[in-house]
N, C-alpha and C positions, 0 to 999 in steps of 0.2 A: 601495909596490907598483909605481909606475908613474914613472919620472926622466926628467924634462924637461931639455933645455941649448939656451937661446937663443944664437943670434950675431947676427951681422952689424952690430952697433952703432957708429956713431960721431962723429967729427962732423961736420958740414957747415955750407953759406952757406944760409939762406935762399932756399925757391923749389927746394932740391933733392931728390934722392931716396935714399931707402934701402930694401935689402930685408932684414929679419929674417926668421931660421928658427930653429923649434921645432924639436928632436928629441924624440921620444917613444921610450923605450927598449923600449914594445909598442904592440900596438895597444889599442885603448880602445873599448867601442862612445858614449860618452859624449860631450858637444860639448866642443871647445876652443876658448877665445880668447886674445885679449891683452889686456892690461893696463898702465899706466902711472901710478905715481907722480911728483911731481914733489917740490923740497924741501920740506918744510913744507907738502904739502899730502897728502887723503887720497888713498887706489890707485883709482883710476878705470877701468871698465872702456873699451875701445877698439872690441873688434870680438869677436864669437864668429860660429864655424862647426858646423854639426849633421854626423853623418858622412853626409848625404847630398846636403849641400853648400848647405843654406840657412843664408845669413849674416845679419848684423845689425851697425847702428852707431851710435856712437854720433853725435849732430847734429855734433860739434865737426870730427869727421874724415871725416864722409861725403861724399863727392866728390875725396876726394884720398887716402884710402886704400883698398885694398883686401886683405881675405883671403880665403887660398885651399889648399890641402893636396893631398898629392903622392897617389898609384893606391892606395898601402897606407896612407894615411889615419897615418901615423908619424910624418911632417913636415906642418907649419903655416907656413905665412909670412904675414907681413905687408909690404906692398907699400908703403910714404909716398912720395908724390908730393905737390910744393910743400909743402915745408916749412916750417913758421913759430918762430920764436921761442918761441912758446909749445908747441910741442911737446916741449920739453927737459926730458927725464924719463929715469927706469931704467925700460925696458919687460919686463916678466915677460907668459911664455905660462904656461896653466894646462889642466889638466883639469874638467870639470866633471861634475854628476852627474844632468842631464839626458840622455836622448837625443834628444827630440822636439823641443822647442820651445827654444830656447835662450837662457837667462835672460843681461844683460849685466851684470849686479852683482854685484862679488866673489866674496859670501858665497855664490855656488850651485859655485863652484869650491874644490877643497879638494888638488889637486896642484900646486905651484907650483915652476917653474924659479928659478934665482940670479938672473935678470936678466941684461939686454946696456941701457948707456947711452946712450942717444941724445941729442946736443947739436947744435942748431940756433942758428948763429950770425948776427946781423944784418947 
């Protein structure tokens, strides 16, 4: 119903920045975040946004990440500032099927983009 395509992925040194965008192919009234797996381990959520613009994070990247979505609520980005080695994952944005309160665990998101890679090099 609804087609997601992340970008902005790539790789960087340690300590840097990158900014990912979701597109949304409509609008949604329902929250979106991000997401990130890494190898061998399970999809973790990152950050969700309500469309009224209350966010949520997770402990691991709270203070160095932020999100945030563009007037028509279509695009989602995610902001990483100081990057670490262990943030190197395939980051996937999703839909979810809240609108209120916004859950940060997968299983309440059920739209999910192909992912953009992010590598964070020491």
């Amino acid at each position: 119903q609804v087609q997601l395509v992340e970008s902005g992925g790539g790789s960087v040194q340690a300590g840097g920045s990158l900014r990912l965008s979701c597109e949304a192919s409509k609008y949604t009234k329902y929250c979106m975040g991000w997401f990130r797996q890494a190898t061998g381990k399970e999809r973790e959520g990152i950050a969700v946004i309500s469309r009224v613009g209350m966010t949520r994070y997770a402990d691991s990247v709270k203070g160095r990440f932020a999100i945030s979505q563009d007037n028509a609520k279509t695009t989602v980005y995610l902001h990483m500032n100081s990057l670490k080695p262990e943030d190197t994952a395939m980051y996937y944005c999703a839909v979810g099927s809240n609108s209120d309160y916004c859950e940060i665990s997968p299983s309440y998101f059920h739209f999910w983009g192909q992912g953009t890679q992010v590598t964070v090099s020491s």
